[in-house]
N, C-alpha and C positions, 0 to 999 in steps of 0.2 A: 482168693487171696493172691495165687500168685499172678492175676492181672492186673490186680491194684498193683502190685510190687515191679512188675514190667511198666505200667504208668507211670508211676513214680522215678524208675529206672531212668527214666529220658532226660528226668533232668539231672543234673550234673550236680549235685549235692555235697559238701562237705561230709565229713564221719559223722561229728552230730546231729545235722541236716537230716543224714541218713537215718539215725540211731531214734530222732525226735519222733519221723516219719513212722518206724517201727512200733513205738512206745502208744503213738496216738493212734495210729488208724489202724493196723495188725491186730494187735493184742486186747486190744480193747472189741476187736471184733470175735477173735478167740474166746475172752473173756465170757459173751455174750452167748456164745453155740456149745459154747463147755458148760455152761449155766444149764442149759435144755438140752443137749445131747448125751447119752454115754460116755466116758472115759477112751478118749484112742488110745490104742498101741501105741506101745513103745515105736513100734516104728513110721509111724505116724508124724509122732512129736520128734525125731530124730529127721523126716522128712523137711517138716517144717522148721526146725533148727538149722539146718542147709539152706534153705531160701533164703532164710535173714541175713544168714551171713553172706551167701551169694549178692545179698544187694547190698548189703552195707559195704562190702568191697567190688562192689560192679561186676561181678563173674572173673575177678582173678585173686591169685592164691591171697590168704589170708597175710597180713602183712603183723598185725599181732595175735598172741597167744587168744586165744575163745576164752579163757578161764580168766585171764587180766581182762577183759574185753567185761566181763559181766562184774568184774568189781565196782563199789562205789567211784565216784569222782576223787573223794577225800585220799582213795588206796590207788591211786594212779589207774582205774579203768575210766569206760564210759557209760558206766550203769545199763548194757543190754538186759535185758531181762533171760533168765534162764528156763526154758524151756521144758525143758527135760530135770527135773529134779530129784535129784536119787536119796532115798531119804537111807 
């Protein structure tokens, strides 16, 4: 994962760019090894929560809120998908 996300890094991507990049090829690969693997740690998913945001912002500070970031489009986020869900 985090090679795909360094590949993808190069190119110069808007926020949704970034966010689409996330939704399709990430998570959907997550999806797939969460399907057949064990449940990871918390800190695990707290790792890989830091990489998405490292690439949707190219490795500098976050510029909005992680919690706006995961709202719909409709409630002013850009629909990231959450990670880590604390029930």
């Amino acid at each position: 994962m985090e090679n795909k996300l360094k590949i993808w890094g190069r190119r110069y991507l808007i926020l949704y760019g970034n966010v689409t990049i996330i939704i399709t090829f990430v998570i959907s690969q997550l999806v797939y090894l969460l399907s057949v693997l064990p449940s990871p740690s918390e800190e695990m998913l707290m790792r890989i929560n830091k990489l998405l945001f490292e690439f949707i912002w190219n490795a500098k500070p976050d510029k909005v809120k992680r919690s706006t970031m995961k709202l719909p489009k409709e409630k002013g986020g850009v629909s990231v998908p959450d990670i880590v869900l604390k029930d």
